[in-house]
PDB file with SEQRES, HELIX, SHEET and CRYST1 records, atoms N, CA, C and O in Angstrom:
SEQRES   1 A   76  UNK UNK UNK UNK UNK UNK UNK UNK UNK UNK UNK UNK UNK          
SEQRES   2 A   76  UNK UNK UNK UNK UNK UNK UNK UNK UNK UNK UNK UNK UNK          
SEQRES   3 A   76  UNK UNK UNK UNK UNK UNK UNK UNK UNK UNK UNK UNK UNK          
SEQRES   4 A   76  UNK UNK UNK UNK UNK UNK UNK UNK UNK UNK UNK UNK UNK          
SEQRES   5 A   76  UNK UNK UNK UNK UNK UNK UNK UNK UNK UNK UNK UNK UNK          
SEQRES   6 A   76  UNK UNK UNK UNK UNK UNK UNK UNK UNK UNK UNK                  
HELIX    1 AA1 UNK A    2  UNK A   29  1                                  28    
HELIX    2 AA2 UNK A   36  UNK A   38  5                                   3    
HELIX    3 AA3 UNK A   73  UNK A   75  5                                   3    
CRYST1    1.000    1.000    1.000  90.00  90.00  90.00 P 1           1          
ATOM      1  N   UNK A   1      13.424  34.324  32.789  1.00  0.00           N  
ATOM      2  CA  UNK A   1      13.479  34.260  31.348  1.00  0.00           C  
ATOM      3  C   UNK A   1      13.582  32.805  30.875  1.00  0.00           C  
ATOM      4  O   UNK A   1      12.866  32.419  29.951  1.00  0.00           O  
ATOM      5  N   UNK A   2      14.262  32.166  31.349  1.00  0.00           N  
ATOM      6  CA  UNK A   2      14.744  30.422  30.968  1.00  0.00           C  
ATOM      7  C   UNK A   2      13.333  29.548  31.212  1.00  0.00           C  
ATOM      8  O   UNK A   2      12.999  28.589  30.516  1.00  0.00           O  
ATOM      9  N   UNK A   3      12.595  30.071  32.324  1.00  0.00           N  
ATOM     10  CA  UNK A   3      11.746  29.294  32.601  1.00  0.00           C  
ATOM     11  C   UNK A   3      10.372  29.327  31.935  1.00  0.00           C  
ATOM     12  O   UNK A   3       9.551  28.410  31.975  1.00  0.00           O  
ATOM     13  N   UNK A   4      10.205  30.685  31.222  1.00  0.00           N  
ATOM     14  CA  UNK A   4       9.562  31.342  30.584  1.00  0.00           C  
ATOM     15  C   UNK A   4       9.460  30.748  28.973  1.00  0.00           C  
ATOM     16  O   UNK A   4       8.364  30.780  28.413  1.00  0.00           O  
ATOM     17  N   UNK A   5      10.628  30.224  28.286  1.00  0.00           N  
ATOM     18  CA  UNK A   5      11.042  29.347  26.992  1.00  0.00           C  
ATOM     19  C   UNK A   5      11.049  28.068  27.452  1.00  0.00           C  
ATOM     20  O   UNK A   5      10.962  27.152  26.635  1.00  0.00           O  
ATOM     21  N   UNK A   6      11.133  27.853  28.565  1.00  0.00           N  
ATOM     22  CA  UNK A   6      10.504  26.466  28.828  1.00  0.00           C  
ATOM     23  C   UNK A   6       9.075  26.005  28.815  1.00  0.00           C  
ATOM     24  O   UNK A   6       8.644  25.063  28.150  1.00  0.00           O  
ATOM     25  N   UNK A   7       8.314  26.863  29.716  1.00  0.00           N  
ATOM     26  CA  UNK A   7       7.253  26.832  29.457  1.00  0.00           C  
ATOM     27  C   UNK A   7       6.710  26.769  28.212  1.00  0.00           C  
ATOM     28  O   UNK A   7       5.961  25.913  27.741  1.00  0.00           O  
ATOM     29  N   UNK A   8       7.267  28.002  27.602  1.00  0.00           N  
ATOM     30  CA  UNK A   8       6.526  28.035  26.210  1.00  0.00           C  
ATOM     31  C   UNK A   8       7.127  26.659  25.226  1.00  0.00           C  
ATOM     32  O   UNK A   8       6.415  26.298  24.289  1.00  0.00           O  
ATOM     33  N   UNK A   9       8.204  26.066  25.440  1.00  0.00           N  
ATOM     34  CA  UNK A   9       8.275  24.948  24.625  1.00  0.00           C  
ATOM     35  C   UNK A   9       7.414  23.944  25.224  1.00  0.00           C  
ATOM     36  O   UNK A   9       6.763  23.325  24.383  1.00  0.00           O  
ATOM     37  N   UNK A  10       7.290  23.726  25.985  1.00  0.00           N  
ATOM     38  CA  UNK A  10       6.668  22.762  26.737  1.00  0.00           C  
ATOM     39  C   UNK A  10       5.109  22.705  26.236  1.00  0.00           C  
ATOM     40  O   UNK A  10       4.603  21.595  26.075  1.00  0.00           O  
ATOM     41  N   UNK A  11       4.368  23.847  25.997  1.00  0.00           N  
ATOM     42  CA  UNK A  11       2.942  23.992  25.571  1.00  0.00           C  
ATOM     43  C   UNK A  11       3.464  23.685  24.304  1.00  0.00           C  
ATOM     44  O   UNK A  11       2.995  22.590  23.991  1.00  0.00           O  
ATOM     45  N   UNK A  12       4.389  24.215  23.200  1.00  0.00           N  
ATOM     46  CA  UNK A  12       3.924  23.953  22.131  1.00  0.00           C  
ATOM     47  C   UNK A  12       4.563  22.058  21.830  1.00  0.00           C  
ATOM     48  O   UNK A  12       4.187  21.324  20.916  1.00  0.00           O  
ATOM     49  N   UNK A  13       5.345  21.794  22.678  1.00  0.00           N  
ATOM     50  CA  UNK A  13       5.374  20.195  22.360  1.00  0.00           C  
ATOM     51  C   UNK A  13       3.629  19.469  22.691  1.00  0.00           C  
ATOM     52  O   UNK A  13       3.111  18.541  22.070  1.00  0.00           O  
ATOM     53  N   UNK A  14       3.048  20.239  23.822  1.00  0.00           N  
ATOM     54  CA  UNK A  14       1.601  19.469  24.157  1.00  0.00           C  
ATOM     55  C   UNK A  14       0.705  19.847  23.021  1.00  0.00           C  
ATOM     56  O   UNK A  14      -0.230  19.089  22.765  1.00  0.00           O  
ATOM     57  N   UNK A  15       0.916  21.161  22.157  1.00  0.00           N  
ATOM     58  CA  UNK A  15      -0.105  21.192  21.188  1.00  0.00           C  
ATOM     59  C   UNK A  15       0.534  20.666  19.715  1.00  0.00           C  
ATOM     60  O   UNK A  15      -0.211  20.671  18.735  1.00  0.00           O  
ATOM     61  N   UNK A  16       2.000  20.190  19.577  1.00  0.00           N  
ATOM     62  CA  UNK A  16       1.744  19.187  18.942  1.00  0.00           C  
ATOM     63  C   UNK A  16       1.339  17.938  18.721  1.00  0.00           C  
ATOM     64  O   UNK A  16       0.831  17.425  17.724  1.00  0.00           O  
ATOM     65  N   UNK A  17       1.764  17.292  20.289  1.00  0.00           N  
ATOM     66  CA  UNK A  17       1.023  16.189  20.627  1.00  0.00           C  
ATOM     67  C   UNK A  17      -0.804  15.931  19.853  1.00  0.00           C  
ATOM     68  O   UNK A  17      -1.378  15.112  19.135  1.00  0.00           O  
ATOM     69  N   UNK A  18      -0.999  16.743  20.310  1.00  0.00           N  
ATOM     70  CA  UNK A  18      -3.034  17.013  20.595  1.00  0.00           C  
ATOM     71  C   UNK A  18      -3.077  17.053  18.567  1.00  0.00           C  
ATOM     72  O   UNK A  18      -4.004  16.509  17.967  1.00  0.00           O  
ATOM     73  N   UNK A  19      -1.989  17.736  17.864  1.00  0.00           N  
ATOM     74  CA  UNK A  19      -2.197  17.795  16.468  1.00  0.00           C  
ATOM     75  C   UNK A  19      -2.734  16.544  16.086  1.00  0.00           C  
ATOM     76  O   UNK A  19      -3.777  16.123  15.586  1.00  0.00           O  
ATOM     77  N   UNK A  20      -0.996  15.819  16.750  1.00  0.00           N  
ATOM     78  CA  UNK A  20      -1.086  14.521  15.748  1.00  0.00           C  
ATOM     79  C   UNK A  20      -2.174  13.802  16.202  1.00  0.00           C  
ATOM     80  O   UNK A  20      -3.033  13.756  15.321  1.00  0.00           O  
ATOM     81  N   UNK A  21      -2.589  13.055  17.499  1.00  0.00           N  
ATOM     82  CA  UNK A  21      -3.584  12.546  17.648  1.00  0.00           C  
ATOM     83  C   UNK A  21      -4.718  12.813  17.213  1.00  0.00           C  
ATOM     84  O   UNK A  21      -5.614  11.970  17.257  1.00  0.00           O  
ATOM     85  N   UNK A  22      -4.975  14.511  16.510  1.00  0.00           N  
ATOM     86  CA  UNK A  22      -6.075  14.356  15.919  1.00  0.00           C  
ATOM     87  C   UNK A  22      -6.139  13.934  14.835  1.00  0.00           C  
ATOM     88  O   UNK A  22      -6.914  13.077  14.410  1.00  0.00           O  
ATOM     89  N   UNK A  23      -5.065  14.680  14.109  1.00  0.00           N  
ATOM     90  CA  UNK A  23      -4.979  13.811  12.273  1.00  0.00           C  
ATOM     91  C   UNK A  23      -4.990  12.188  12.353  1.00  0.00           C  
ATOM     92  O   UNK A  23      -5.346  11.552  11.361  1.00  0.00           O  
ATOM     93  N   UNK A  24      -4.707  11.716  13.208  1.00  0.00           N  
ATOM     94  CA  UNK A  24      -5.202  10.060  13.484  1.00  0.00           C  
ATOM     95  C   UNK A  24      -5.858   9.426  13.820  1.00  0.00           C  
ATOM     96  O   UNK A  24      -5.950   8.221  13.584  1.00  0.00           O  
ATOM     97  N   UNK A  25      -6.847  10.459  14.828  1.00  0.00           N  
ATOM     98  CA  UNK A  25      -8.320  10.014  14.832  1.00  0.00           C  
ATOM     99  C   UNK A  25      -9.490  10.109  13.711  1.00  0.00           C  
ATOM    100  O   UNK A  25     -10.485   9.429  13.460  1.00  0.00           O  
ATOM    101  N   UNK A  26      -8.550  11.967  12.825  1.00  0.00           N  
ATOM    102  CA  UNK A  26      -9.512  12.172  11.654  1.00  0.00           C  
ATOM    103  C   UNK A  26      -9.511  11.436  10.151  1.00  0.00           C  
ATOM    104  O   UNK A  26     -10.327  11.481   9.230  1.00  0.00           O  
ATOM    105  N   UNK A  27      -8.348  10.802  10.294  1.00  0.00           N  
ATOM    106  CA  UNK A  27      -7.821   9.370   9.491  1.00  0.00           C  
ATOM    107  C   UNK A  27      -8.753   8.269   9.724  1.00  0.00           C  
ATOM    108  O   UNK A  27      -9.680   7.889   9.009  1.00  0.00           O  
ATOM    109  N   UNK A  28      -8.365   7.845  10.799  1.00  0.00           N  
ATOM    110  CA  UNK A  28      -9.417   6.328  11.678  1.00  0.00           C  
ATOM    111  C   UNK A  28     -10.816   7.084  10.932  1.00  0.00           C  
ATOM    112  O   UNK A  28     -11.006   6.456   9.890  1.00  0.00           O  
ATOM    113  N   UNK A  29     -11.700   8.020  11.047  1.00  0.00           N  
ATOM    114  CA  UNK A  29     -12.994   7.676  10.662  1.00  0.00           C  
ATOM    115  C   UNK A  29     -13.131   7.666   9.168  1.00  0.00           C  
ATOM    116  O   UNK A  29     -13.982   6.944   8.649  1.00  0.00           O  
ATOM    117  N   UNK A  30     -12.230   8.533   8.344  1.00  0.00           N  
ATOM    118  CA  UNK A  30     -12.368   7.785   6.945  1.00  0.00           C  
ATOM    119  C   UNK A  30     -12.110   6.814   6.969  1.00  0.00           C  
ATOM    120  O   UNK A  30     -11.919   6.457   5.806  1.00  0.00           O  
ATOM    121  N   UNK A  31     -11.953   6.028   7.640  1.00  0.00           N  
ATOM    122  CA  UNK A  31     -11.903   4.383   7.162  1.00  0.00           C  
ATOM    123  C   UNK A  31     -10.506   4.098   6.184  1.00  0.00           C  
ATOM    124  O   UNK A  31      -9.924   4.976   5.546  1.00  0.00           O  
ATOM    125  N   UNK A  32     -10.192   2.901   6.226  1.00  0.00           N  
ATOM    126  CA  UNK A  32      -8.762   2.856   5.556  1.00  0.00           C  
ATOM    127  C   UNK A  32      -8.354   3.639   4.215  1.00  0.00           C  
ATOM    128  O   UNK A  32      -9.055   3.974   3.260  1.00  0.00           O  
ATOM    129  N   UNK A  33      -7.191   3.790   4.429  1.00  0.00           N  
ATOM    130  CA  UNK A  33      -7.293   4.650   2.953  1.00  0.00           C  
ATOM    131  C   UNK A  33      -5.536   3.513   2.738  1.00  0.00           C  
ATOM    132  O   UNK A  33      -4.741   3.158   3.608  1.00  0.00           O  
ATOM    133  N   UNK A  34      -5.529   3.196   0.840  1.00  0.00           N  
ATOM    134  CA  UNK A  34      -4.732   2.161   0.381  1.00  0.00           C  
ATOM    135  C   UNK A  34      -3.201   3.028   0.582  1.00  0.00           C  
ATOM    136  O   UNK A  34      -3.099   4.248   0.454  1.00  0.00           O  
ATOM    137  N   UNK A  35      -2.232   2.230   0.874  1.00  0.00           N  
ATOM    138  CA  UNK A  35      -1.112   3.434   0.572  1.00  0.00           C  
ATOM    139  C   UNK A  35      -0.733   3.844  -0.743  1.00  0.00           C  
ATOM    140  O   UNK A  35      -1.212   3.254  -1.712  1.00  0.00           O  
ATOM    141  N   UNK A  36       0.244   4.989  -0.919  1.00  0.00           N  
ATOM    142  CA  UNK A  36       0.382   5.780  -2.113  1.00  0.00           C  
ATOM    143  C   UNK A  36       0.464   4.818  -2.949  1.00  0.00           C  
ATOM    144  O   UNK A  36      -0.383   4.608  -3.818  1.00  0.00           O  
ATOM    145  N   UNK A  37       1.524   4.120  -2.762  1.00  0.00           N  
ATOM    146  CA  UNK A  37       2.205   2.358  -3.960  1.00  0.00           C  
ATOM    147  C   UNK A  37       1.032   1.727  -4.051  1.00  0.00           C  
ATOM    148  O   UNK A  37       1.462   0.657  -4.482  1.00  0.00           O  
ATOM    149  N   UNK A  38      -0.079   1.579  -3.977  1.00  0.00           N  
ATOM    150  CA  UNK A  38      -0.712   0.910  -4.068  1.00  0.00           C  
ATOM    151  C   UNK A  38      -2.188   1.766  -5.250  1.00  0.00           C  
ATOM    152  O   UNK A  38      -3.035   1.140  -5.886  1.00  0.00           O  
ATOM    153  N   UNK A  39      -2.085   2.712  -5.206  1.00  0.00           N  
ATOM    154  CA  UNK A  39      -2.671   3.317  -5.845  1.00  0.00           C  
ATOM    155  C   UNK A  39      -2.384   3.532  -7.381  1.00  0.00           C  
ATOM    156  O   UNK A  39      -1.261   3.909  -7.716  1.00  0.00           O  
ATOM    157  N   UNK A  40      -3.443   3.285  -8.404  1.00  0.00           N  
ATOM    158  CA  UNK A  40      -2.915   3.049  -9.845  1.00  0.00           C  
ATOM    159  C   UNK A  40      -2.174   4.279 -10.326  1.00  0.00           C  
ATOM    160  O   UNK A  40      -2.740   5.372 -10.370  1.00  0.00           O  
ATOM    161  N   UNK A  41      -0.494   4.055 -10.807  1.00  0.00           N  
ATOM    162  CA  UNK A  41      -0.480   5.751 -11.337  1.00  0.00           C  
ATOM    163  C   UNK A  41      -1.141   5.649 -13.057  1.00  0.00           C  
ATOM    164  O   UNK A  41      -1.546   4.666 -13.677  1.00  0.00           O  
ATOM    165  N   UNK A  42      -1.063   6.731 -13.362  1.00  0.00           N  
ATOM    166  CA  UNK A  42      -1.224   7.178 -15.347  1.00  0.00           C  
ATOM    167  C   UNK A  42      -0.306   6.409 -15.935  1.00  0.00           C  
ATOM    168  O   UNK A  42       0.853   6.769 -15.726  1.00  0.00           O  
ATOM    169  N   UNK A  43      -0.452   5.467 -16.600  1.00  0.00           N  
ATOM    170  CA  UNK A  43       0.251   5.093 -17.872  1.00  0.00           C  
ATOM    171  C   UNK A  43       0.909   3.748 -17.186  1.00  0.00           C  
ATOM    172  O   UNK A  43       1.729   3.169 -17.899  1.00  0.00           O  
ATOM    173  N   UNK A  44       0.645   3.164 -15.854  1.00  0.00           N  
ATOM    174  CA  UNK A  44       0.841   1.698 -15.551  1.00  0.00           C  
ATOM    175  C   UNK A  44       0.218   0.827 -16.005  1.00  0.00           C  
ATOM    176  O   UNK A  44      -0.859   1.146 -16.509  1.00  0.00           O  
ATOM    177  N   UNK A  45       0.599  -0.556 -16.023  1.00  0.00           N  
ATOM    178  CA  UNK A  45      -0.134  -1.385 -16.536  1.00  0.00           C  
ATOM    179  C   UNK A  45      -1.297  -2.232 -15.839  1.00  0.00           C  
ATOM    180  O   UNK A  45      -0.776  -2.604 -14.788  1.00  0.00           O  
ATOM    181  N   UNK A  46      -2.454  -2.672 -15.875  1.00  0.00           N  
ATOM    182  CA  UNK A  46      -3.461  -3.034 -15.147  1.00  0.00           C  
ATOM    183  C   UNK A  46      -2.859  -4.264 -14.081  1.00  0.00           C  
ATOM    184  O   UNK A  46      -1.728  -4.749 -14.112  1.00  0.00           O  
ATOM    185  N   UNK A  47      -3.814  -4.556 -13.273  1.00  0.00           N  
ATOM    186  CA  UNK A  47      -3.037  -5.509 -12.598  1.00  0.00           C  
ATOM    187  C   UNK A  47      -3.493  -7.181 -13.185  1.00  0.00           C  
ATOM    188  O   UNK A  47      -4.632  -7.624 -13.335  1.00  0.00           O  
ATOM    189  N   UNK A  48      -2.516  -7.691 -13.370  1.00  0.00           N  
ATOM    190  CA  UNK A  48      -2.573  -9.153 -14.163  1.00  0.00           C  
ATOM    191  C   UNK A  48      -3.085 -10.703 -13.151  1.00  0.00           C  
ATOM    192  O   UNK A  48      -2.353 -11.139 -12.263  1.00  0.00           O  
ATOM    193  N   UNK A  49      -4.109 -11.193 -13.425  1.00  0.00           N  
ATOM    194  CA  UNK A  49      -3.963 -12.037 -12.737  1.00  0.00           C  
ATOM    195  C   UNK A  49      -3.311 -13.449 -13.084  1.00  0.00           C  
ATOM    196  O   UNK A  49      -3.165 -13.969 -14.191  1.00  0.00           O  
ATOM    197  N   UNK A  50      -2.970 -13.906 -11.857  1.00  0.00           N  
ATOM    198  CA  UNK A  50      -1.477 -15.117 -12.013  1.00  0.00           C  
ATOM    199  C   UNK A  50      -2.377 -16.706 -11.682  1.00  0.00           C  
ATOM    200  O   UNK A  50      -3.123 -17.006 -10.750  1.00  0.00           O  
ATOM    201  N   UNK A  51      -2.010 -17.336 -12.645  1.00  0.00           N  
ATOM    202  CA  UNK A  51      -2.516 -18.917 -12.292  1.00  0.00           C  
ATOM    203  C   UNK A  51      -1.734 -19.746 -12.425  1.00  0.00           C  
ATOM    204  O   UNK A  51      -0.715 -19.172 -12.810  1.00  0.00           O  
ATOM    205  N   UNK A  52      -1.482 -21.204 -12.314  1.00  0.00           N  
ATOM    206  CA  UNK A  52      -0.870 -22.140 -11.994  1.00  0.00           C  
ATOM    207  C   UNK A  52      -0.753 -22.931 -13.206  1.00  0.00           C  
ATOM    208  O   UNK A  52      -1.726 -23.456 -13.749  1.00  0.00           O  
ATOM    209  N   UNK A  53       0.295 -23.005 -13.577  1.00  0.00           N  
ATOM    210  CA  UNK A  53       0.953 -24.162 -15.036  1.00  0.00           C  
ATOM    211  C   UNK A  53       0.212 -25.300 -14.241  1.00  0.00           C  
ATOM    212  O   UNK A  53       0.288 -25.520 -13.032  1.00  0.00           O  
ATOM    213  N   UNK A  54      -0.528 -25.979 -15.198  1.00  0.00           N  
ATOM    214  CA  UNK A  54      -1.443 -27.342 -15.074  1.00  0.00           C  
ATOM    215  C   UNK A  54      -0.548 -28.532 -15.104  1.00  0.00           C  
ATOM    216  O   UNK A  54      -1.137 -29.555 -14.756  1.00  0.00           O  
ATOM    217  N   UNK A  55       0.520 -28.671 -15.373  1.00  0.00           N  
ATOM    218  CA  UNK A  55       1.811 -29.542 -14.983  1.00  0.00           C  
ATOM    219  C   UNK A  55       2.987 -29.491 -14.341  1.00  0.00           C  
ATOM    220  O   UNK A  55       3.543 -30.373 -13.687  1.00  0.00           O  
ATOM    221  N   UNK A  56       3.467 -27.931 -14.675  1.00  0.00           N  
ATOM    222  CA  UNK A  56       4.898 -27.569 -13.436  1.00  0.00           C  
ATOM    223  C   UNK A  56       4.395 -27.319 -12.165  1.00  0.00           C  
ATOM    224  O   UNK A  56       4.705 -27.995 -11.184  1.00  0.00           O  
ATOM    225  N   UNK A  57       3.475 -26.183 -12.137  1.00  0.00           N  
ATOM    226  CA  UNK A  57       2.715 -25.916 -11.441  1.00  0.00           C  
ATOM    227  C   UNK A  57       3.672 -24.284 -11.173  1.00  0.00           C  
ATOM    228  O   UNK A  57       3.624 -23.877 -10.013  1.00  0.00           O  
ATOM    229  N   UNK A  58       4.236 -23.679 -11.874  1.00  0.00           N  
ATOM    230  CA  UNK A  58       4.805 -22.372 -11.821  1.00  0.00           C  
ATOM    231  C   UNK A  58       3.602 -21.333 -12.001  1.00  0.00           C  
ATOM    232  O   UNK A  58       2.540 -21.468 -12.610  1.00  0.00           O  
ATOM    233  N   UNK A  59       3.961 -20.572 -11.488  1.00  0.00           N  
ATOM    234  CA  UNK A  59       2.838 -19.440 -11.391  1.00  0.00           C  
ATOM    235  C   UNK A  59       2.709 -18.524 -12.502  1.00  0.00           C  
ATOM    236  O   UNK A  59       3.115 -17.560 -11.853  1.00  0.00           O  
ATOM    237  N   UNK A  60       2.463 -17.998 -13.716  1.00  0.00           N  
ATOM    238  CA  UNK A  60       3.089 -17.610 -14.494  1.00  0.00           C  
ATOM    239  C   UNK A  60       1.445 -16.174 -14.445  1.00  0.00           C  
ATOM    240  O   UNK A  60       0.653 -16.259 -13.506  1.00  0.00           O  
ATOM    241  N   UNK A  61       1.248 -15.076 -15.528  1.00  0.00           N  
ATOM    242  CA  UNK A  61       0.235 -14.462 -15.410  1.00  0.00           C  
ATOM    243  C   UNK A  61      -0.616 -15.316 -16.732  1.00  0.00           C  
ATOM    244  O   UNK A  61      -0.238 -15.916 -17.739  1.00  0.00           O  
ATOM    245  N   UNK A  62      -1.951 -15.003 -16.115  1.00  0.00           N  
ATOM    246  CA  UNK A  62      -3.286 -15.826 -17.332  1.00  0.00           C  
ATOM    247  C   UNK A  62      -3.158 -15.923 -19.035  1.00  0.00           C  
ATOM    248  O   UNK A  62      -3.601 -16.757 -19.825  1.00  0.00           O  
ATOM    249  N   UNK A  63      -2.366 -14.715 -19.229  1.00  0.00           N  
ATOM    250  CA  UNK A  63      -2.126 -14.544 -20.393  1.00  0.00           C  
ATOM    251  C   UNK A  63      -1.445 -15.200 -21.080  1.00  0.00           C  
ATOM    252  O   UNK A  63      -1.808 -15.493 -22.219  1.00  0.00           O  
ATOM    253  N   UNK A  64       0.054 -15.716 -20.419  1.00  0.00           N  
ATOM    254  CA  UNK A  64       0.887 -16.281 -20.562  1.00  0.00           C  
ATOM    255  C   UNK A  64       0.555 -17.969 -20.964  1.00  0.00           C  
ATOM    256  O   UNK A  64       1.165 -18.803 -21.632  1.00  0.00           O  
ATOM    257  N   UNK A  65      -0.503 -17.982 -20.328  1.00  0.00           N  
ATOM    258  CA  UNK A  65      -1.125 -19.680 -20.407  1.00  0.00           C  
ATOM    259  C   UNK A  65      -1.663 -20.218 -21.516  1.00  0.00           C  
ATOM    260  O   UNK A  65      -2.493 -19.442 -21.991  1.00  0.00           O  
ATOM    261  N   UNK A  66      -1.514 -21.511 -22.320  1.00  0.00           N  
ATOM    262  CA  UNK A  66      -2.342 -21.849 -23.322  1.00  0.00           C  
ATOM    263  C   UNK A  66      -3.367 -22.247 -22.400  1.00  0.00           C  
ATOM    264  O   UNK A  66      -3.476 -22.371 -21.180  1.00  0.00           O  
ATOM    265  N   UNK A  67      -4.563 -22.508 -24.120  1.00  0.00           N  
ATOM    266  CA  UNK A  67      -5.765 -22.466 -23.641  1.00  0.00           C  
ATOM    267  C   UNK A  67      -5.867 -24.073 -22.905  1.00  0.00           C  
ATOM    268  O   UNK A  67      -6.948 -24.260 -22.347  1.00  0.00           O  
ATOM    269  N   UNK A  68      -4.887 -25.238 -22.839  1.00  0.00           N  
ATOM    270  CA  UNK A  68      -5.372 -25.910 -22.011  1.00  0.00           C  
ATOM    271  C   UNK A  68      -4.441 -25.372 -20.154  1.00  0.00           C  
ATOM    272  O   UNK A  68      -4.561 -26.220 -19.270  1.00  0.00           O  
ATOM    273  N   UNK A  69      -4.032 -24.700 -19.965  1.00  0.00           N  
ATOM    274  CA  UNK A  69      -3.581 -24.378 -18.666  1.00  0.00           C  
ATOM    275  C   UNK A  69      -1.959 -24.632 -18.699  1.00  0.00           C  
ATOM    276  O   UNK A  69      -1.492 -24.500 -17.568  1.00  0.00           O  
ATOM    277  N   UNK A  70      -1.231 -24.875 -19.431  1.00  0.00           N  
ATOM    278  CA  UNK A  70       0.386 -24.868 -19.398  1.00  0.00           C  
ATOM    279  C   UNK A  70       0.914 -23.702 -19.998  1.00  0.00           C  
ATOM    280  O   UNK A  70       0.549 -22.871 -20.830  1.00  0.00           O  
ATOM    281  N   UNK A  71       2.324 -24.027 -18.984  1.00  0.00           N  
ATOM    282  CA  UNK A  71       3.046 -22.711 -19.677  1.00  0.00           C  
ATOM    283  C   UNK A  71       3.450 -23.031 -20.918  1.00  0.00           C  
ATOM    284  O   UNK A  71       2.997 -24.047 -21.445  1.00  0.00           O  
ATOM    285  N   UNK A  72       4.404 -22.184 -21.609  1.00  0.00           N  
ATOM    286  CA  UNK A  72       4.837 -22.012 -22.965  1.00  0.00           C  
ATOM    287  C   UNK A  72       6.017 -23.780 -22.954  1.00  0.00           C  
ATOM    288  O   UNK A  72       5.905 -24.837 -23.575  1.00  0.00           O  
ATOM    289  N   UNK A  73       6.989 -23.299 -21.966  1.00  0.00           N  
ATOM    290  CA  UNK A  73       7.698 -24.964 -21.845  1.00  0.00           C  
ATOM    291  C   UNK A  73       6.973 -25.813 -21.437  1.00  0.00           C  
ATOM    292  O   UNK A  73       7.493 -26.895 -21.711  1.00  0.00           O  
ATOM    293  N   UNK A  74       6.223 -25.923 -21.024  1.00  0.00           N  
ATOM    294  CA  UNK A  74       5.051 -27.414 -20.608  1.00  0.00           C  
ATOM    295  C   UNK A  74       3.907 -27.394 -21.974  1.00  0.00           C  
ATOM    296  O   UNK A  74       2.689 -27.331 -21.811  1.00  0.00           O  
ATOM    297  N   UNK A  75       4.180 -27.421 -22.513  1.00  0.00           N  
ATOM    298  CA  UNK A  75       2.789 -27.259 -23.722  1.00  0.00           C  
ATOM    299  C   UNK A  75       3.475 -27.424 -24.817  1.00  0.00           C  
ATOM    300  O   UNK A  75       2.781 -27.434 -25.833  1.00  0.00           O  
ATOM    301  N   UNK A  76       5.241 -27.633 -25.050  1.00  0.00           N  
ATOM    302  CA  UNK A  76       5.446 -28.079 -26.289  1.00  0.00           C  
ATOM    303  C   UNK A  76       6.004 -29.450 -26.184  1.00  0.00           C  
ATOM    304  O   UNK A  76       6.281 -30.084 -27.202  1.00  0.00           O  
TER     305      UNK A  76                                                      
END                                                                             
């Protein structure tokens, strides 16, 4: 009897094994997929791009910049 629930655990640890390696091979051929966090949710904000204060040199986002390249404290 003991050897009998061994066995049988024993196959079903090998056919989980054989699962996962497949969901990771059937992963690998879609080709990368981005992780969840990285994916846009509903109602976030777009992603901003960041440039360089033309005198501090702080990174601030594009928006933030006057039109000659300084931030708000470097530009007055």
């Amino acid at each position: 009897m003991n050897l009998r629930l061994l066995v049988l655990v024993a196959l079903a640890w090998v056919a989980w094994r054989f699962w996962q390696q497949w969901q990771q091979r059937r992963g690998d051929l879609r080709g990368p997929q981005p992780p969840p966090s990285a994916q846009q949710k509903p109602g976030a904000e777009p992603f901003e791009l960041m440039q360089r204060c033309a005198q501090c040199g702080t990174y601030l986002p594009s928006t933030a910049l006057s039109r000659s390249g300084r931030c708000g404290r470097c530009s007055d």
